[in-house]
C-alpha positions in Angstrom: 0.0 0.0 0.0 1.1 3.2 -0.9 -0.3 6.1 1.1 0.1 9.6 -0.3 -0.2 13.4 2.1 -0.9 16.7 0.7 -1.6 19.6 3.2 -2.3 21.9 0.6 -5.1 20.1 -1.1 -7.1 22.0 -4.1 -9.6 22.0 -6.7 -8.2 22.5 -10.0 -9.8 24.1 -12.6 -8.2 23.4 -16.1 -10.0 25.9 -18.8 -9.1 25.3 -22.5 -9.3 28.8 -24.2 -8.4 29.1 -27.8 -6.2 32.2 -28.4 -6.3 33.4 -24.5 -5.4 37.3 -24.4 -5.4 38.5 -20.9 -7.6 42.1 -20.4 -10.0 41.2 -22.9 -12.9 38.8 -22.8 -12.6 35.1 -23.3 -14.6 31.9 -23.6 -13.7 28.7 -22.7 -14.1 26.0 -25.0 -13.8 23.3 -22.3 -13.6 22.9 -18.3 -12.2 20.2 -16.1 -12.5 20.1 -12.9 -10.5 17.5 -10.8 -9.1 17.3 -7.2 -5.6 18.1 -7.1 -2.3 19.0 -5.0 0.8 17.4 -5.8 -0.1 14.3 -3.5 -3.5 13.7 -4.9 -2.2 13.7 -8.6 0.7 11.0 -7.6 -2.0 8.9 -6.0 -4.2 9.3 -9.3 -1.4 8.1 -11.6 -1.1 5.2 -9.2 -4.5 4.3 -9.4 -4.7 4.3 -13.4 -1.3 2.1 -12.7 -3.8 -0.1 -10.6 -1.7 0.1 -7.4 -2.9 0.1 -4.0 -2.9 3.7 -2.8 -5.1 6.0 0.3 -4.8 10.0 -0.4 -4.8 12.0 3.0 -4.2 14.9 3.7 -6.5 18.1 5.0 -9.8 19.4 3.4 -12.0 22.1 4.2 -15.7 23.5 3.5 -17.1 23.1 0.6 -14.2 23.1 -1.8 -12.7 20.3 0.4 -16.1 18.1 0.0 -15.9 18.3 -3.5 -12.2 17.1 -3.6 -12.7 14.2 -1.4 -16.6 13.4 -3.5 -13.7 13.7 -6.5 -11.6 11.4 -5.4 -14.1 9.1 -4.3 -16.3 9.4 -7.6 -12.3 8.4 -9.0 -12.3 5.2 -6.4 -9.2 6.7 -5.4 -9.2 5.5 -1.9 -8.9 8.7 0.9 -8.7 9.7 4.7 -8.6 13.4 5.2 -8.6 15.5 8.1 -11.7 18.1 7.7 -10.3 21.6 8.8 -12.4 24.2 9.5 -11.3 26.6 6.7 -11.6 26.5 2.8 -9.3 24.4 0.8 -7.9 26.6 -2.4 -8.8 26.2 -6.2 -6.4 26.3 -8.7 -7.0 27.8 -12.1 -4.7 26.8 -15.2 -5.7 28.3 -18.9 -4.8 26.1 -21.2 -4.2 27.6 -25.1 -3.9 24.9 -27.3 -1.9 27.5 -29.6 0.9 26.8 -26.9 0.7 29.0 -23.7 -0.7 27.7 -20.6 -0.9 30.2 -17.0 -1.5 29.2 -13.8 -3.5 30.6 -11.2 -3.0 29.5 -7.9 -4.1 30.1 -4.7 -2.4 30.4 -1.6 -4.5 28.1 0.6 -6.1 28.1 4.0 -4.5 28.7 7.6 -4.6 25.6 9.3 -5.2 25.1 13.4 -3.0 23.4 15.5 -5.3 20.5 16.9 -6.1 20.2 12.6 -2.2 19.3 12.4 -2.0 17.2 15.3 -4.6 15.1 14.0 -3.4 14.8 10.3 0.1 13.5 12.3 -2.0 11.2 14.4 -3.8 9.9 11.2 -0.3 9.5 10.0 1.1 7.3 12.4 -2.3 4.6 12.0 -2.0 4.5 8.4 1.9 4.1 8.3 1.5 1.1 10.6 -0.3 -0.4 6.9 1.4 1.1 4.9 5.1 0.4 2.4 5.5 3.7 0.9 4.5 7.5 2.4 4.6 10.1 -0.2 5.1 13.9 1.5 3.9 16.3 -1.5 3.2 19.8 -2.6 3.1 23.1 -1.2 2.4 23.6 2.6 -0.5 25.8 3.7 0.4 29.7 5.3 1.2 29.2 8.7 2.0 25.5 8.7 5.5 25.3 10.0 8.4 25.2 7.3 9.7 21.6 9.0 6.1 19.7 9.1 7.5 17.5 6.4 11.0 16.9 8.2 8.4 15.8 11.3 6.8 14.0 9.5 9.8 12.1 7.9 10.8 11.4 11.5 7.6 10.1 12.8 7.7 7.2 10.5 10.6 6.3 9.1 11.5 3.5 10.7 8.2 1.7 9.5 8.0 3.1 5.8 10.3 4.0 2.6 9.0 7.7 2.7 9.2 9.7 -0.3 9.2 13.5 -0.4 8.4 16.0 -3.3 8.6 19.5 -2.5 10.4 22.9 -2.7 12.1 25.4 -0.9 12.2 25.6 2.8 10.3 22.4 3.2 12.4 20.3 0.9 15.4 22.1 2.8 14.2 20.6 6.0 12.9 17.6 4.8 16.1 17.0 3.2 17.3 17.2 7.3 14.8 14.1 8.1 16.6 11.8 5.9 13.8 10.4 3.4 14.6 7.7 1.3 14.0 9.9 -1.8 13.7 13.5 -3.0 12.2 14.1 -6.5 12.4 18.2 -7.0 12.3 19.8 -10.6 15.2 21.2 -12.4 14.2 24.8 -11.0 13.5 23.2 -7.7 17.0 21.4 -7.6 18.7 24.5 -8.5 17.4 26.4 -5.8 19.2 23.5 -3.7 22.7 23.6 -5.7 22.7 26.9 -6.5 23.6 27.3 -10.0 21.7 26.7 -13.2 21.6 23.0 -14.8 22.2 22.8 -17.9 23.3 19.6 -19.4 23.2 16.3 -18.2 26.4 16.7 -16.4 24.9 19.9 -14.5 21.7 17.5 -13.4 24.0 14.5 -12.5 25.8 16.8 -9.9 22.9 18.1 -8.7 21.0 14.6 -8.0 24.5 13.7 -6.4 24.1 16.4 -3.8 20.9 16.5 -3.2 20.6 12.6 -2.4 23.9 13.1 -0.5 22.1 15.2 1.8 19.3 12.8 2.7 21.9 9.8 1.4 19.2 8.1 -0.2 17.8 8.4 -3.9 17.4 11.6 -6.2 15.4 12.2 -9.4 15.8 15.3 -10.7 13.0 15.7 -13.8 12.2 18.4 -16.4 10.9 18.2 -19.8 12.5 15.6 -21.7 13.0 12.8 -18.4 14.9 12.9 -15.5 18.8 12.3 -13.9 18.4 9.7 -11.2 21.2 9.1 -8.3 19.3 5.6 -7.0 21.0 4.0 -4.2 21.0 0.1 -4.9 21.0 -1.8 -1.6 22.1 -5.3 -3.9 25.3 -3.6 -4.6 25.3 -1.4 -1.1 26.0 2.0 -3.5 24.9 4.2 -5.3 24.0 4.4 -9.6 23.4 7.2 -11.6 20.6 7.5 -14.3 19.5 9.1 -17.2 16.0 8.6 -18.9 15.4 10.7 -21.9 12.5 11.0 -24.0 12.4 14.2 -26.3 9.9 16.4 -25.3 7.2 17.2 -27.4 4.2 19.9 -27.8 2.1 19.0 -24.6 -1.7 19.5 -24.4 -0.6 20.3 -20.9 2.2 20.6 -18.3 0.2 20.7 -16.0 0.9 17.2 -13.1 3.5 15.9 -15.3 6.4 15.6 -13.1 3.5 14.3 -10.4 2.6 11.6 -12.6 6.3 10.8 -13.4 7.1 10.3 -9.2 3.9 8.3 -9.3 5.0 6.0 -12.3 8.3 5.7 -10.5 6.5 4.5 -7.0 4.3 2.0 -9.1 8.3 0.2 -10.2 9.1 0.2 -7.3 6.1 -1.0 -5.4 6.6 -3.6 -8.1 9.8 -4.3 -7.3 11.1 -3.4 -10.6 14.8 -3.0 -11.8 15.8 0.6 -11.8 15.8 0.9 -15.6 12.5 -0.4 -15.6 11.2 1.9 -13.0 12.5 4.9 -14.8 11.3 4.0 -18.5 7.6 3.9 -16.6 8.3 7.1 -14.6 9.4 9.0 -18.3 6.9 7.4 -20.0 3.9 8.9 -17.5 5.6 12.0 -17.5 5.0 11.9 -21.2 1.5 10.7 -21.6 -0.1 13.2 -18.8 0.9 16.0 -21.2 -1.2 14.7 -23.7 -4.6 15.6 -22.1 -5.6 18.3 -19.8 -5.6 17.0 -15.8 -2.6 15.6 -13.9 -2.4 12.3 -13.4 -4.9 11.8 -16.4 -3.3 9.5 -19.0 -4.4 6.5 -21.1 -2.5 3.3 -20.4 -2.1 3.0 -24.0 -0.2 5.8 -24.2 2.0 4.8 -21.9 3.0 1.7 -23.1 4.1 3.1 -26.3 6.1 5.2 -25.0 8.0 3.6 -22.5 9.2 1.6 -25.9 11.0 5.0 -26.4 12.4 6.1 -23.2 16.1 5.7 -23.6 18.1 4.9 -20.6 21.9 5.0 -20.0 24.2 4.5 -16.9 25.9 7.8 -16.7 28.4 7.1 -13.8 29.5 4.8 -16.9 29.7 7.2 -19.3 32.3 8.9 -17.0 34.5 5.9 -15.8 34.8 5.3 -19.8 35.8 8.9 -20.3 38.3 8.8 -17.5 
């Protein structure tokens, strides 16, 4: 079982507008509405993988009852903490001449009995659980290390996985997880300085799972760099999965559903090279549709046939 948390929870609005101009009037020519939060669209792609998952997180009023109705109308399995607030919407415009913008709300401010009883609700499912997943933005005035706590809390029962940014990932970073899976912008602001090539997202996946020293994919556009620490071998290998990018009906979830194809390998107790060519290959299909995590299996086959893979720590030791 693979549980997955998202504090930040949201409605997501995805609004496909033919030749969007901002200050004018516009109509849409389509809406999807779907619940969403970085956690929630990882536990979607693992449904449509048809693994075991439970979403938690916290909900509010009624934007948070129509997220968890959503999920349940998916028969995506979920337990969340009802806070006394409004969960947030999120807006994204989607052109299909090319440009997409986001609108996102900040989310609501959270009590601390709320917290103490999303940690408590934690702890029980961990005690079922093989894999956490800590996702996605935290709300306002939710401390900057709940993530790290949380890390600590369970640990020692679960592989925990964490996908955040800034100050949280910082922290969580702190707590150890068994692996981090930021962006390329996201990484950077861990290194410090801009990746560029493969070499440039090698390093950073180096340091990054050095600081937890456990696992690190760092994804963008056209795959990932992965720093996977193989217990069989009692090291460490590093990865890259390519797959050129290509014009995406939407962005939007795509490195979500790539973490979630990633989690389905290794809940399957894939090799590595097979865990990644799935991970690519979701990453890939979810920008084929608006909604993240919203894919056709189909689609995914056929283009895990594509993902190239090579051993980049390799690639090096031939060069030296």
């Amino acid at each position: 079982m693979i549980v997955t948390v998202t504090l930040n929870a949201a409605l997501d609005r995805t609004l496909t507008v033919p030749n969007f101009q901002s200050g004018t009037r516009n109509r849409a020519s389509d809406a999807l509405a779907l619940a969403g939060g970085k956690g929630i669209n990882i536990a979607r792609t693992l449904k449509r993988l048809g693994e075991p998952v439970i979403a938690t997180g916290l909900a509010g009023g009624r934007t948070g009852a129509s997220i968890i109705e959503g999920l349940t109308s998916e028969g995506i399995l979920n337990d969340f903490v009802r806070i006394r607030r409004e969960s947030r919407t999120s807006t994204a415009v989607i052109d299909p001449n090319g440009s997409q913008t986001e609108i996102i709300e900040h989310g609501p401010t959270v009590d601390d009995d709320e917290l103490e009883m999303l940690m408590e609700k934690i702890s029980y499912l961990a005690r079922g659980a093989d894999i956490f997943v800590l996702a996605g933005s935290l709300p306002p005035n939710v401390p900057e290390d709940y993530y790290a706590r949380v890390i600590r809390e369970i640990k020692s029962q679960v592989l925990t996985a964490l996908d955040a940014q800034g100050p949280p990932l910082r922290f969580g970073l702190a707590a150890d997880p068994d692996l981090v899976s930021p962006n390329a912008r996201e990484a950077e602001e861990i290194v410090g300085y801009e990746l560029n090539d493969d070499i440039d997202l090698a390093g950073a996946a180096d340091t990054i799972g050095s600081l937890s020293s456990h696992s690190a994919i760092v994804h963008r556009a056209d795959g990932c760099v992965a720093r996977l620490r193989e217990p069989s071998i009692k090291g460490t290998s590093t990865y890259r999965a390519y797959l050129p990018a290509r014009d995406a009906a939407s962005t939007v979830g795509s490195g979500d559903a790539l973490i979630g194809g990633y989690l389905a390998g290794l809940s399957r107790g894939d090799d590595p090279e097979t865990r990644l060519a799935l991970a690519v290959a979701c990453g890939a299909a979810n920008t084929l549709s608006p909604g993240a995590g919203v894919f056709d299996s189909g689609d995914v086959e056929a283009l895990r046939r594509q993902v190239q893979i090579w051993r980049l720590d390799e690639v090096a030791n031939t060069a030296d």
